[in-house]
PQR file of N, CA, C, O and H, with PARSE charges and radii, in Angstrom:
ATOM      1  N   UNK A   1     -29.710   1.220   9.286 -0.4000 1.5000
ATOM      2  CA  UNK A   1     -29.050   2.497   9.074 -0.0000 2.0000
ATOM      3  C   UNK A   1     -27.551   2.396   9.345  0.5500 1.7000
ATOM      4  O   UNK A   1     -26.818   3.161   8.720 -0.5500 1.4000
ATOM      5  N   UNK A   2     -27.073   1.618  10.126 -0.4000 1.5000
ATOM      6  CA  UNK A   2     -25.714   1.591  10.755 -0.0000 2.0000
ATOM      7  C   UNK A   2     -24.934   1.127   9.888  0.5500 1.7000
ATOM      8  O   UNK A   2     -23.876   1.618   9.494 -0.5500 1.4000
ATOM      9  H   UNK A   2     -27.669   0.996  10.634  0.4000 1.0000
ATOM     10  N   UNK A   3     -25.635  -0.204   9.447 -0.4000 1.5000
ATOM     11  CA  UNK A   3     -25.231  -1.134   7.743 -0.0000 2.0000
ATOM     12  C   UNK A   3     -24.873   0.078   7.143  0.5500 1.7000
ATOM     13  O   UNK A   3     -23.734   0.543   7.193 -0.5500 1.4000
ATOM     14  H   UNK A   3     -26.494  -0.603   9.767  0.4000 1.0000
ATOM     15  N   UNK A   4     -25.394   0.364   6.832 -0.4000 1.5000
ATOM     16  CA  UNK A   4     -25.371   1.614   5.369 -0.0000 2.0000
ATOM     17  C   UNK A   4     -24.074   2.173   5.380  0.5500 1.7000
ATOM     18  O   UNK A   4     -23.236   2.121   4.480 -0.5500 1.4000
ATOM     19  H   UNK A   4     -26.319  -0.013   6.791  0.4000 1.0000
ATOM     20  N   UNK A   5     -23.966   2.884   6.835 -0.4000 1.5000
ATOM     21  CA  UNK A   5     -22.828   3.635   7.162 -0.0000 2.0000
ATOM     22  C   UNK A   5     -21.853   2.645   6.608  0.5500 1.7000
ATOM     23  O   UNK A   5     -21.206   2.897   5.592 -0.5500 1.4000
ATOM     24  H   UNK A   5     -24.647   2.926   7.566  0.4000 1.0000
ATOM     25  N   UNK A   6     -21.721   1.298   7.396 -0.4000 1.5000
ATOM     26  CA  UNK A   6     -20.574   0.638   7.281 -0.0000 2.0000
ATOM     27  C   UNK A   6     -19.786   0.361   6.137  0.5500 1.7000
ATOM     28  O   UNK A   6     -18.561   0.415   6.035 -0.5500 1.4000
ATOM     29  H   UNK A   6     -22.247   1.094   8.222  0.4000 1.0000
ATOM     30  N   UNK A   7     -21.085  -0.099   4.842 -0.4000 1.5000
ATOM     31  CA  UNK A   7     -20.444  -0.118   3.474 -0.0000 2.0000
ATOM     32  C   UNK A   7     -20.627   1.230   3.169  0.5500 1.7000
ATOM     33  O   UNK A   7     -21.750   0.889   3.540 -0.5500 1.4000
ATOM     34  H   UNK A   7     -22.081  -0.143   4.925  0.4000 1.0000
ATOM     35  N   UNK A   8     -20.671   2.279   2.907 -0.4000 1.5000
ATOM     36  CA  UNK A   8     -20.132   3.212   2.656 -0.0000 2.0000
ATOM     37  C   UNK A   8     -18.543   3.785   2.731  0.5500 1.7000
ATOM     38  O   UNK A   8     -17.695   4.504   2.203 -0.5500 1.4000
ATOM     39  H   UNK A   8     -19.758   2.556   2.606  0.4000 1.0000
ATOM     40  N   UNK A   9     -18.817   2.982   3.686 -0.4000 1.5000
ATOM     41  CA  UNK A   9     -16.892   3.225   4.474 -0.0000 2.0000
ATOM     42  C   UNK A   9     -16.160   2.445   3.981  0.5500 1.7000
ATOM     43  O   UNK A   9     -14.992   2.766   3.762 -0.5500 1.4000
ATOM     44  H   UNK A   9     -19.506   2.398   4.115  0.4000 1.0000
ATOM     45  N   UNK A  10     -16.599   1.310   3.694 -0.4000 1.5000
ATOM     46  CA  UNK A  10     -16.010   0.024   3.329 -0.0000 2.0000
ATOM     47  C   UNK A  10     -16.020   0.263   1.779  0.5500 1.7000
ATOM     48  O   UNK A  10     -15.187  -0.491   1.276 -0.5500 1.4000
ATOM     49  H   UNK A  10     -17.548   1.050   3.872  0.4000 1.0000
ATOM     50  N   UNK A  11     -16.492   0.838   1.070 -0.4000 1.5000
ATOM     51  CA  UNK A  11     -16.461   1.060  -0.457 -0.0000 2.0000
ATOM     52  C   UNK A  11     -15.373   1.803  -0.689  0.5500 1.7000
ATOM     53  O   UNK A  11     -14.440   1.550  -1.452 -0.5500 1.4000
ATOM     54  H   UNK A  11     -17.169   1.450   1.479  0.4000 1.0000
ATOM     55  N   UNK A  12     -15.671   3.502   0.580 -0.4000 1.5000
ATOM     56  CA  UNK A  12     -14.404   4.364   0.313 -0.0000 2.0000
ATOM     57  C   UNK A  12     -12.890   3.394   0.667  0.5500 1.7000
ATOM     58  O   UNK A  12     -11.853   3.215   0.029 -0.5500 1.4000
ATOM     59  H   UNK A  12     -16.428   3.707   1.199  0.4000 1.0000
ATOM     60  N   UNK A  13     -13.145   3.147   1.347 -0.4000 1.5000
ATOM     61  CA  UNK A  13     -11.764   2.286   1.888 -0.0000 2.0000
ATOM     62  C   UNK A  13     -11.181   1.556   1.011  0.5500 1.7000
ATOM     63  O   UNK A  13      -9.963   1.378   1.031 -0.5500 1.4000
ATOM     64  H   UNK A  13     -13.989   3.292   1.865  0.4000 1.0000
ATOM     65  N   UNK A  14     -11.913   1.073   0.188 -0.4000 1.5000
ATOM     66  CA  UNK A  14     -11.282   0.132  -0.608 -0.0000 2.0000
ATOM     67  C   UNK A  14     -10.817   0.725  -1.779  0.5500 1.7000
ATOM     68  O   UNK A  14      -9.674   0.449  -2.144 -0.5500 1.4000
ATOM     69  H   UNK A  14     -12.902   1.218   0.171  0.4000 1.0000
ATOM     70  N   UNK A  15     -11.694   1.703  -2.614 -0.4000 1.5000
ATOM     71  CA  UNK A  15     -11.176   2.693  -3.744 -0.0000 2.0000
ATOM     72  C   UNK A  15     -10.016   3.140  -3.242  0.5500 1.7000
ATOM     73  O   UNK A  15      -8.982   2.720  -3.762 -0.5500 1.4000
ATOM     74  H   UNK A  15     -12.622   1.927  -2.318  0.4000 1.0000
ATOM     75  N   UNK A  16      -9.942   3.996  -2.231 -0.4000 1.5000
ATOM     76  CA  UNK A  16      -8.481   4.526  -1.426 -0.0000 2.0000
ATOM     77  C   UNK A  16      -7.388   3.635  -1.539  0.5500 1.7000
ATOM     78  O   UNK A  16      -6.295   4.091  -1.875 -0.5500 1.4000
ATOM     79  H   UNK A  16     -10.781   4.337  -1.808  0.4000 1.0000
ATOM     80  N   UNK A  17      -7.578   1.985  -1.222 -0.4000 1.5000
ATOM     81  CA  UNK A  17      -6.449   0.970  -1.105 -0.0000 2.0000
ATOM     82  C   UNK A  17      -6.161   1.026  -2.566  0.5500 1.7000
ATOM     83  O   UNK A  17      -4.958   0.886  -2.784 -0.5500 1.4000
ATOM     84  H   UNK A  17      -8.465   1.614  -0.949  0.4000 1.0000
ATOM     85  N   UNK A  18      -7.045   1.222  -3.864 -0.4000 1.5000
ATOM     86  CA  UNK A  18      -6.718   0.875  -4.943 -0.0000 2.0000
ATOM     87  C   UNK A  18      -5.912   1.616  -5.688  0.5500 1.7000
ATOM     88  O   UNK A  18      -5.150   1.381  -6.625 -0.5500 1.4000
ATOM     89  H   UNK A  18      -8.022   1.336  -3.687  0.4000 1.0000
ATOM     90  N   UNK A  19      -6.329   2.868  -4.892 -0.4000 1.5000
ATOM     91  CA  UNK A  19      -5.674   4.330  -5.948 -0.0000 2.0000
ATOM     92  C   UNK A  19      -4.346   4.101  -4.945  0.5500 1.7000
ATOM     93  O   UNK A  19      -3.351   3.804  -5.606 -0.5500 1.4000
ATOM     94  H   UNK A  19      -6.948   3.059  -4.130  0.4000 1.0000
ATOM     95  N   UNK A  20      -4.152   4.158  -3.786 -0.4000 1.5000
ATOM     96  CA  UNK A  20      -2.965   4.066  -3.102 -0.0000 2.0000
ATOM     97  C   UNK A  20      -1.691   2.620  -3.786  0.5500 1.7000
ATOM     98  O   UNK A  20      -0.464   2.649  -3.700 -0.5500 1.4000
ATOM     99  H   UNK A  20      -4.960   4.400  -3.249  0.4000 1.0000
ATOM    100  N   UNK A  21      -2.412   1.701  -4.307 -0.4000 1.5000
ATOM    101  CA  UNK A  21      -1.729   0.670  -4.732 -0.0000 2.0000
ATOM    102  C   UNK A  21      -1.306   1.229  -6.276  0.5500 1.7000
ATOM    103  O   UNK A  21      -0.301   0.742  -6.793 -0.5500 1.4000
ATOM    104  H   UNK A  21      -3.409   1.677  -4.377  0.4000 1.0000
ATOM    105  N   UNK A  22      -2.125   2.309  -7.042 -0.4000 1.5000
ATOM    106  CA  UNK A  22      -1.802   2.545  -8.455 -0.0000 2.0000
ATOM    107  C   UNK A  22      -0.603   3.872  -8.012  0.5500 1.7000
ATOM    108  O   UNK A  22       0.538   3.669  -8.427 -0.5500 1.4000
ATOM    109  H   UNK A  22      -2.941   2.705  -6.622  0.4000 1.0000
ATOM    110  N   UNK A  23      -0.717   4.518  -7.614 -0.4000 1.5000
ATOM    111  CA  UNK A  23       0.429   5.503  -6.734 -0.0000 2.0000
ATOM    112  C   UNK A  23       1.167   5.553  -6.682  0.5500 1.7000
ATOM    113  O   UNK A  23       1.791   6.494  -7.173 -0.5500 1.4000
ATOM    114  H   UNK A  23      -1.644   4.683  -7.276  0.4000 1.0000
ATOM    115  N   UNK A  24       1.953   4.147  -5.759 -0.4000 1.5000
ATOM    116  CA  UNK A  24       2.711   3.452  -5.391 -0.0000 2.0000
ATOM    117  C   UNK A  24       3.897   2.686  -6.034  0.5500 1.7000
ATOM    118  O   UNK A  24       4.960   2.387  -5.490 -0.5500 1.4000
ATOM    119  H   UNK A  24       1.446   3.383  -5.360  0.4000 1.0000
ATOM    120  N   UNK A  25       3.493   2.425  -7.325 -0.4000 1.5000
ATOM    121  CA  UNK A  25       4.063   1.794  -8.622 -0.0000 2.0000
ATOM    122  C   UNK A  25       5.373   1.869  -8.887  0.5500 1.7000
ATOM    123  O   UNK A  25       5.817   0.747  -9.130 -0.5500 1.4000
ATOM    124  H   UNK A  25       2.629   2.667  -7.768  0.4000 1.0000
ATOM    125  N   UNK A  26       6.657   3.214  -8.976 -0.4000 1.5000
ATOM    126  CA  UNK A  26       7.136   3.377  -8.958 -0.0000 2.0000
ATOM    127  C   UNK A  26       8.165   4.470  -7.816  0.5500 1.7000
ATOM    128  O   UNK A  26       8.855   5.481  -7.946 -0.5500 1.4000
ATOM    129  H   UNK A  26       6.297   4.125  -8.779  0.4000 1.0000
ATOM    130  N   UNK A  27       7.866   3.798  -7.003 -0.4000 1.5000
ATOM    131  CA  UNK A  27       8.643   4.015  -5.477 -0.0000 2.0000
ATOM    132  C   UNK A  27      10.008   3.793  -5.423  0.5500 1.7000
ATOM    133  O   UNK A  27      10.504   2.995  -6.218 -0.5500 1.4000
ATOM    134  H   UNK A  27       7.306   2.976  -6.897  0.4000 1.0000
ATOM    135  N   UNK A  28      10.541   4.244  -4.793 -0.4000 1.5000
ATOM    136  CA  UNK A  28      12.044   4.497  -4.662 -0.0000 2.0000
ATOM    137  C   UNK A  28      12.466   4.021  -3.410  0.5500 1.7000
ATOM    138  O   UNK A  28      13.470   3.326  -3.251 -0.5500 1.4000
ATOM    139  H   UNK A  28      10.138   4.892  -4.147  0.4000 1.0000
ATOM    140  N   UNK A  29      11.694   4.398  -2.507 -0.4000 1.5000
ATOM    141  CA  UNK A  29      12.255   4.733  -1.013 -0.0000 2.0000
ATOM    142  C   UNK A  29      11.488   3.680  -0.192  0.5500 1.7000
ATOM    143  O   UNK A  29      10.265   3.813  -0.143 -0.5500 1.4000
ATOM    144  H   UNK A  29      10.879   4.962  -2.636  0.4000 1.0000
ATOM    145  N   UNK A  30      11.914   2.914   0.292 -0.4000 1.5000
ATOM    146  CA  UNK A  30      11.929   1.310   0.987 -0.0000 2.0000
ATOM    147  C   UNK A  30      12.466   1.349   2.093  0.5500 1.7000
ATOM    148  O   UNK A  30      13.493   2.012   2.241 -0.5500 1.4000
ATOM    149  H   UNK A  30      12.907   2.806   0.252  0.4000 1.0000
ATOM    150  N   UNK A  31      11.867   0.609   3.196 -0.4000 1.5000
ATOM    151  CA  UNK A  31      12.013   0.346   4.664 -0.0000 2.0000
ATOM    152  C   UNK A  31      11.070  -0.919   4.839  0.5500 1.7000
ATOM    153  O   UNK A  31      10.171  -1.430   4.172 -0.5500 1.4000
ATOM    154  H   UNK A  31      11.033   0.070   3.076  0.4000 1.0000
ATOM    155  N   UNK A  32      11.649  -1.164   5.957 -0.4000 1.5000
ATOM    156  CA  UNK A  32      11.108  -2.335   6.525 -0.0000 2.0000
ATOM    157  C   UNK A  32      10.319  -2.180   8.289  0.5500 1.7000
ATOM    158  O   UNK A  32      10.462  -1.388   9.221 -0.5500 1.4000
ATOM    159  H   UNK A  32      12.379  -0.748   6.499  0.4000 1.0000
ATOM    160  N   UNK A  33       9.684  -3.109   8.104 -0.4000 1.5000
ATOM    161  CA  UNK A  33       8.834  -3.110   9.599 -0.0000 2.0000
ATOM    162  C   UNK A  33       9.500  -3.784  10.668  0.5500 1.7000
ATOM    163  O   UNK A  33      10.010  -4.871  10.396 -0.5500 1.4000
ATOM    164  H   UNK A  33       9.568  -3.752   7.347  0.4000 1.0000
ATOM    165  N   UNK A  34       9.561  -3.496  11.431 -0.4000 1.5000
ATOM    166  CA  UNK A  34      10.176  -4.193  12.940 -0.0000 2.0000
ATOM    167  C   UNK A  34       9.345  -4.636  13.870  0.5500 1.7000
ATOM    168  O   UNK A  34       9.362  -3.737  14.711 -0.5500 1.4000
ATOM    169  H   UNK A  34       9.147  -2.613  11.652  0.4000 1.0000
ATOM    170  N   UNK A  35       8.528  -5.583  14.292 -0.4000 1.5000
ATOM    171  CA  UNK A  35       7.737  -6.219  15.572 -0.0000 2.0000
ATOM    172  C   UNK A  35       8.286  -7.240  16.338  0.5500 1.7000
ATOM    173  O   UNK A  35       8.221  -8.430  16.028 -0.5500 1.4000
ATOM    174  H   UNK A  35       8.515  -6.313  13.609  0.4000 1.0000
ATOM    175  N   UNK A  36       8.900  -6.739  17.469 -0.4000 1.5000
ATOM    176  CA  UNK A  36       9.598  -7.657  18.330 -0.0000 2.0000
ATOM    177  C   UNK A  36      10.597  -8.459  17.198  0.5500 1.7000
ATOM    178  O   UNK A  36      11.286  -7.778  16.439 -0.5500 1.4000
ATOM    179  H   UNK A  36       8.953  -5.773  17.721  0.4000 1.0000
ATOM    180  N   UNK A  37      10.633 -10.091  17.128 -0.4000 1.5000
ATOM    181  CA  UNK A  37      11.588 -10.268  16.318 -0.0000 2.0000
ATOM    182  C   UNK A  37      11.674 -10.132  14.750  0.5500 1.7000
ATOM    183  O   UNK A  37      12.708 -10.068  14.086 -0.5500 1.4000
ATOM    184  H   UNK A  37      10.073 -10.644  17.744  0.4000 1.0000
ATOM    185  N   UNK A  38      10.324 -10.099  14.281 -0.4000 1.5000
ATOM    186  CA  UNK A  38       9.954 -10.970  13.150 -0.0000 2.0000
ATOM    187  C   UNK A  38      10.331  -8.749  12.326  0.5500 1.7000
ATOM    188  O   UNK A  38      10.132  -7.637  12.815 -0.5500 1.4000
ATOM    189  H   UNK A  38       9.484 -10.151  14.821  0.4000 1.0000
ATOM    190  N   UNK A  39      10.906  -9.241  10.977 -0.4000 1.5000
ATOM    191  CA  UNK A  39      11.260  -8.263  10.191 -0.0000 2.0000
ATOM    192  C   UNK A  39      10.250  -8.646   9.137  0.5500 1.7000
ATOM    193  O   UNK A  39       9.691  -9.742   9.096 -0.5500 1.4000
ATOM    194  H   UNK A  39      11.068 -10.144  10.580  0.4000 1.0000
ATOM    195  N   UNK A  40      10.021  -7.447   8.110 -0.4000 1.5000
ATOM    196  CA  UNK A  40       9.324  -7.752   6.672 -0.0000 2.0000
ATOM    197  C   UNK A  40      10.337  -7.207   5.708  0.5500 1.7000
ATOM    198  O   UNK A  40      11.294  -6.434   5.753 -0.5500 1.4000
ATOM    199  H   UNK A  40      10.475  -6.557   8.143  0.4000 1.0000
ATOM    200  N   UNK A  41       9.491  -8.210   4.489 -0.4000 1.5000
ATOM    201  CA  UNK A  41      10.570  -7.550   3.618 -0.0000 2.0000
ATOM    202  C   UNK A  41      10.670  -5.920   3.192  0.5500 1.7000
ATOM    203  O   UNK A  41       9.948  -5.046   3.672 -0.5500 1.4000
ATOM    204  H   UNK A  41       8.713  -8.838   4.452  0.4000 1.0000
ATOM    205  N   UNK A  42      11.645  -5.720   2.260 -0.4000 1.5000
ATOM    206  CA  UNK A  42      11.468  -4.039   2.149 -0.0000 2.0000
ATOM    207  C   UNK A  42       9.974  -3.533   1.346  0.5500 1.7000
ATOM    208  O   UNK A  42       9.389  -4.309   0.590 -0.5500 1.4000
ATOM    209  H   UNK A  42      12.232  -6.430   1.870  0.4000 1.0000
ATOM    210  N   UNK A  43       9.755  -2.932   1.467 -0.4000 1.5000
ATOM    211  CA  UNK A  43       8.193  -2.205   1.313 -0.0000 2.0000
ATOM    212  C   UNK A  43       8.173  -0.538   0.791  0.5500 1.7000
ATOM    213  O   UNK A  43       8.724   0.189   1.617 -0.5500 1.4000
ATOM    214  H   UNK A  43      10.231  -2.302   2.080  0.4000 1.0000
ATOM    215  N   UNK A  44       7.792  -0.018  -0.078 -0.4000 1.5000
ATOM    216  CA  UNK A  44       7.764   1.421   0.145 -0.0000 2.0000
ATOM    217  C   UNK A  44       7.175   1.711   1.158  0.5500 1.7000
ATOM    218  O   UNK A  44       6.333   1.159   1.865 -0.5500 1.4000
ATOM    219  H   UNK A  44       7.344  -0.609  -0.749  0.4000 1.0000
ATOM    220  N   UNK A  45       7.814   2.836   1.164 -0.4000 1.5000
ATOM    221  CA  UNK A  45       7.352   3.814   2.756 -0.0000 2.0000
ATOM    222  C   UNK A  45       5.896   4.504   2.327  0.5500 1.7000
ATOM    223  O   UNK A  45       5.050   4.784   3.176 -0.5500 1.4000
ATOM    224  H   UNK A  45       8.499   3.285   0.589  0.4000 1.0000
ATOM    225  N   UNK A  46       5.731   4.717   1.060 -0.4000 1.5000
ATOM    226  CA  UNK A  46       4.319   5.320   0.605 -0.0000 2.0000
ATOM    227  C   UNK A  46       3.108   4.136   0.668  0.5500 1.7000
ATOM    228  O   UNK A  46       1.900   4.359   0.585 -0.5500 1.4000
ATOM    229  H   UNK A  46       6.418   4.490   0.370  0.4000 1.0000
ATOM    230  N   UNK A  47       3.892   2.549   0.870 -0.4000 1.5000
ATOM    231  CA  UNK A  47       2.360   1.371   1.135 -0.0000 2.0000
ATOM    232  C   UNK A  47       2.796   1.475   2.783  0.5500 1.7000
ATOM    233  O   UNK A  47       1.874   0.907   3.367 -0.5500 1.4000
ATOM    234  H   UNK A  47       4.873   2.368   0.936  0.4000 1.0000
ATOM    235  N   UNK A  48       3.501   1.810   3.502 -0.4000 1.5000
ATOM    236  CA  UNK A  48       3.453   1.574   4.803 -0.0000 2.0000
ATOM    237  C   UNK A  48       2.369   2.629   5.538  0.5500 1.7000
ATOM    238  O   UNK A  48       1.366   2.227   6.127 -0.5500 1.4000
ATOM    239  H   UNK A  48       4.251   2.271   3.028  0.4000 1.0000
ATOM    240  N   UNK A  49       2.750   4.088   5.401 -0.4000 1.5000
ATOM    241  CA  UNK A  49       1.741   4.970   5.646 -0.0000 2.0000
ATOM    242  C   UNK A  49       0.451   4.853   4.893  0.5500 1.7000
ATOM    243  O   UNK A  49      -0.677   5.182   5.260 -0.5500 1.4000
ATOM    244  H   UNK A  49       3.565   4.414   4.922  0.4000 1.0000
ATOM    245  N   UNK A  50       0.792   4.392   3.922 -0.4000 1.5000
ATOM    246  CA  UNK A  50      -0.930   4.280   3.096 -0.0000 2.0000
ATOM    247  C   UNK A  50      -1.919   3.579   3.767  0.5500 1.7000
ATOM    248  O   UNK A  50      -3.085   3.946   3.913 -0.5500 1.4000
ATOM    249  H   UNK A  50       1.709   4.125   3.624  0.4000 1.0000
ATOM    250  N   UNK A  51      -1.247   2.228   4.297 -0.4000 1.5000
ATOM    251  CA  UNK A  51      -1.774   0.655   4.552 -0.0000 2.0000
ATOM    252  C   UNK A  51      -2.201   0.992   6.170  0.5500 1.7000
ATOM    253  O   UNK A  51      -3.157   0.478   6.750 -0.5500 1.4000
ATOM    254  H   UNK A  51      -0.300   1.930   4.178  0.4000 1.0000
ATOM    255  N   UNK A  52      -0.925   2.331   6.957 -0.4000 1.5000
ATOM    256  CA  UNK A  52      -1.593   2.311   8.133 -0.0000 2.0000
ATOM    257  C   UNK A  52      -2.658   3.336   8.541  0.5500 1.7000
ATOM    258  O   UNK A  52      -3.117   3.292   9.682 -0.5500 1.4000
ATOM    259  H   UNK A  52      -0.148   2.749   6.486  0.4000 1.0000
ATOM    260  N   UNK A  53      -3.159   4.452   7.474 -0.4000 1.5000
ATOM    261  CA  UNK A  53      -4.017   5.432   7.712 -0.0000 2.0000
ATOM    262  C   UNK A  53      -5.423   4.544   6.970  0.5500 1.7000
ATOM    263  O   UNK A  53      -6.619   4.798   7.112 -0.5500 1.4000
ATOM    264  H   UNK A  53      -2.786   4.488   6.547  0.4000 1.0000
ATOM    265  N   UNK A  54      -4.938   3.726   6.366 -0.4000 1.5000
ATOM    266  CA  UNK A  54      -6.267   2.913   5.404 -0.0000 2.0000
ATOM    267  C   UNK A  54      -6.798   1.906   6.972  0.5500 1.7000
ATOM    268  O   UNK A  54      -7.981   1.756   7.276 -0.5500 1.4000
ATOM    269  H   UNK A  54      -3.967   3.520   6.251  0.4000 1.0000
ATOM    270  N   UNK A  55      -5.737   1.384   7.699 -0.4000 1.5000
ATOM    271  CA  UNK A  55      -6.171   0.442   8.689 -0.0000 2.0000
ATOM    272  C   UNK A  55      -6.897   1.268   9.875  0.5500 1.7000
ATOM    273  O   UNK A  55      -7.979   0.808  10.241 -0.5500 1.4000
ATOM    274  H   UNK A  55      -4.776   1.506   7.452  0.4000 1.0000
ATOM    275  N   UNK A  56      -6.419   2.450  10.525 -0.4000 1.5000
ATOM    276  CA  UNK A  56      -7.004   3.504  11.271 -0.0000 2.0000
ATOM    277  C   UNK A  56      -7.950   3.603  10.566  0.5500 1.7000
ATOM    278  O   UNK A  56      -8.537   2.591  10.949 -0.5500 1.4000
ATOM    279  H   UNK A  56      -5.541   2.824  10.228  0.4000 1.0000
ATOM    280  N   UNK A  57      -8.867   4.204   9.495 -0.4000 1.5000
ATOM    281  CA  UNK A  57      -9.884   4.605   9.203 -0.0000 2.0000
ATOM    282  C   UNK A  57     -10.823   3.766   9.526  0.5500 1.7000
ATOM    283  O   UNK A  57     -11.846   4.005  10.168 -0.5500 1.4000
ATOM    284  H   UNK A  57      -8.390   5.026   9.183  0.4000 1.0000
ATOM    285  N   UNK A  58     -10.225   2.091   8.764 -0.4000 1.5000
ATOM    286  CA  UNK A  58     -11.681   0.644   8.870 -0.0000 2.0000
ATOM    287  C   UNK A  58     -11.674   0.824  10.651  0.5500 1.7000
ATOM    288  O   UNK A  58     -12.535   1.508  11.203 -0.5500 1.4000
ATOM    289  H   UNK A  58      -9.394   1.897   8.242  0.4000 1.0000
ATOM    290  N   UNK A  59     -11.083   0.439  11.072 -0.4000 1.5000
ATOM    291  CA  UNK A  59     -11.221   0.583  12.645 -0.0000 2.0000
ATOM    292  C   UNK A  59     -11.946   1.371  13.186  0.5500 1.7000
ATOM    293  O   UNK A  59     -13.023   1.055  13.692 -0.5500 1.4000
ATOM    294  H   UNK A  59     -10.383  -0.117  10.624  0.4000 1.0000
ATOM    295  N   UNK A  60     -11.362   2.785  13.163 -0.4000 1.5000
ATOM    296  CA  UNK A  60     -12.218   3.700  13.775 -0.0000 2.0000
ATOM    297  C   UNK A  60     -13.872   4.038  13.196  0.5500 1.7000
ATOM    298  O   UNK A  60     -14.729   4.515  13.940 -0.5500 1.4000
ATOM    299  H   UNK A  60     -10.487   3.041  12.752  0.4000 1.0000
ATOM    300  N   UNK A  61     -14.150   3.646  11.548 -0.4000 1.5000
ATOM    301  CA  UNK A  61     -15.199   3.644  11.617 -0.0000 2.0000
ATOM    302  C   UNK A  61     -16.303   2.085  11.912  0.5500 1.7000
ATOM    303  O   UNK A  61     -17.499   1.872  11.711 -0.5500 1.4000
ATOM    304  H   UNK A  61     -13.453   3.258  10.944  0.4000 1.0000
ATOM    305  N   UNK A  62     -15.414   1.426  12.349 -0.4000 1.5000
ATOM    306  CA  UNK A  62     -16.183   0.247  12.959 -0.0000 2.0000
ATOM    307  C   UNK A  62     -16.026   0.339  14.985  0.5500 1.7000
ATOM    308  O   UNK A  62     -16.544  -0.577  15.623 -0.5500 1.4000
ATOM    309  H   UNK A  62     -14.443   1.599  12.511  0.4000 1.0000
ATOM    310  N   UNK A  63     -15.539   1.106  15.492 -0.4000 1.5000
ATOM    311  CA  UNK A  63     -15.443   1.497  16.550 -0.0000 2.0000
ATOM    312  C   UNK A  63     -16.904   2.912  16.758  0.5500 1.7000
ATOM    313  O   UNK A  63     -17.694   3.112  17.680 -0.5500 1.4000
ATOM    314  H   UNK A  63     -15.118   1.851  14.974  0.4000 1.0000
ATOM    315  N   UNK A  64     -16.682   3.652  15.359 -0.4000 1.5000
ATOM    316  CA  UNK A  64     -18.322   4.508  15.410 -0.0000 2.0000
ATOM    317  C   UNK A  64     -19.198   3.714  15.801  0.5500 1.7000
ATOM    318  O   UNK A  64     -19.683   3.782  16.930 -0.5500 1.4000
ATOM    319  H   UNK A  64     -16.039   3.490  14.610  0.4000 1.0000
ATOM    320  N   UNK A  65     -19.640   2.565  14.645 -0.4000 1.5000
ATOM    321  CA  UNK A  65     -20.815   1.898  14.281 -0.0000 2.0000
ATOM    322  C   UNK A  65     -21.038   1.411  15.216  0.5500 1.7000
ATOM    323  O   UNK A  65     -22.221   1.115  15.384 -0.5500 1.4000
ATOM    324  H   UNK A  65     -19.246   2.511  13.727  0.4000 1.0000
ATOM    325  N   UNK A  66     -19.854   0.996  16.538 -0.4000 1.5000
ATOM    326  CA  UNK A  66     -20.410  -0.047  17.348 -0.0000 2.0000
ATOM    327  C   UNK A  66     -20.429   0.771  18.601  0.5500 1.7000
ATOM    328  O   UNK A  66     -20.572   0.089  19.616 -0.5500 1.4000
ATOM    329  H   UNK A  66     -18.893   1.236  16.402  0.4000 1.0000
ATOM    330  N   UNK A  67     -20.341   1.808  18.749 -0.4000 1.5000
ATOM    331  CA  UNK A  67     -20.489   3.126  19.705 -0.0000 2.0000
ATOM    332  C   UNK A  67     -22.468   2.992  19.040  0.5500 1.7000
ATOM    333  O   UNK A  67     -23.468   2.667  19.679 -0.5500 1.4000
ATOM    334  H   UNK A  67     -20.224   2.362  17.924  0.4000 1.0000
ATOM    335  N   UNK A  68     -22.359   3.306  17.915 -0.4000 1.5000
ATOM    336  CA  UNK A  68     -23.690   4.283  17.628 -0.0000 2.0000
ATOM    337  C   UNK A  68     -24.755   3.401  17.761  0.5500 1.7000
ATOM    338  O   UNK A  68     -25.812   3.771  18.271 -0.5500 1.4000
ATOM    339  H   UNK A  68     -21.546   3.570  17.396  0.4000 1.0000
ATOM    340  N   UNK A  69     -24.499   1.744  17.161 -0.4000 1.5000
ATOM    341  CA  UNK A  69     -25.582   1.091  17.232 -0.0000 2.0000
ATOM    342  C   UNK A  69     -25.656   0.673  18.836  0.5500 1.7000
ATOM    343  O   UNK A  69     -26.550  -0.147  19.044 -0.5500 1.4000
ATOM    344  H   UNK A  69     -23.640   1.443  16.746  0.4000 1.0000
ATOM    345  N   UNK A  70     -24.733   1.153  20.283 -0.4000 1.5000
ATOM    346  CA  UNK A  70     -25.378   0.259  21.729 -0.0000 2.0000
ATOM    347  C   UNK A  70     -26.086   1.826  22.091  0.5500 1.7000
ATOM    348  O   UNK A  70     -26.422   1.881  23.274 -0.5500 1.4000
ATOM    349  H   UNK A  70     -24.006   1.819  20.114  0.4000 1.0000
ATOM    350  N   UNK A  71     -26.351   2.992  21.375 -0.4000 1.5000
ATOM    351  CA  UNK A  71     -27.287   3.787  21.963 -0.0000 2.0000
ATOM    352  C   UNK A  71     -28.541   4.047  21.195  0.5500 1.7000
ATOM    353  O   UNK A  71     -29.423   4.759  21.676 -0.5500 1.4000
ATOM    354  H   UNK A  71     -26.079   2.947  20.414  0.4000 1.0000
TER
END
């Protein structure tokens, strides 16, 4: 049952990355990431928020699954 959940999530997640990547296409507005030293190149700001609410979702619903399957 937990499986199930997981690709379910994992299907939406990925349609989401796809439509977010077709979206994205003609972007304007570019920034870059900062972690300690290391910079990236410029990026739209619409794959940065996309890429980090797409990464919160896989997480938190693999943080469910592994809540739901130790009870």
């Amino acid at each position: 049952m937990h499986f199930k959940n997981f690709i379910i999530s994992s299907i939406a997640n990925v349609i989401l990355f796809f439509l977010m990547l077709i979206t994205i296409q003609n972007s304007n507005y570019k920034g870059k990431i900062k972690f300690i030293n290391i910079e990236t190149v410029p990026l739209p700001i619409s794959f940065i928020l996309g890429s980090s609410f797409l990464t919160g979702s896989v997480f938190g619903s693999l943080i469910f699954n592994i809540n739901k399957s130790k009870n």
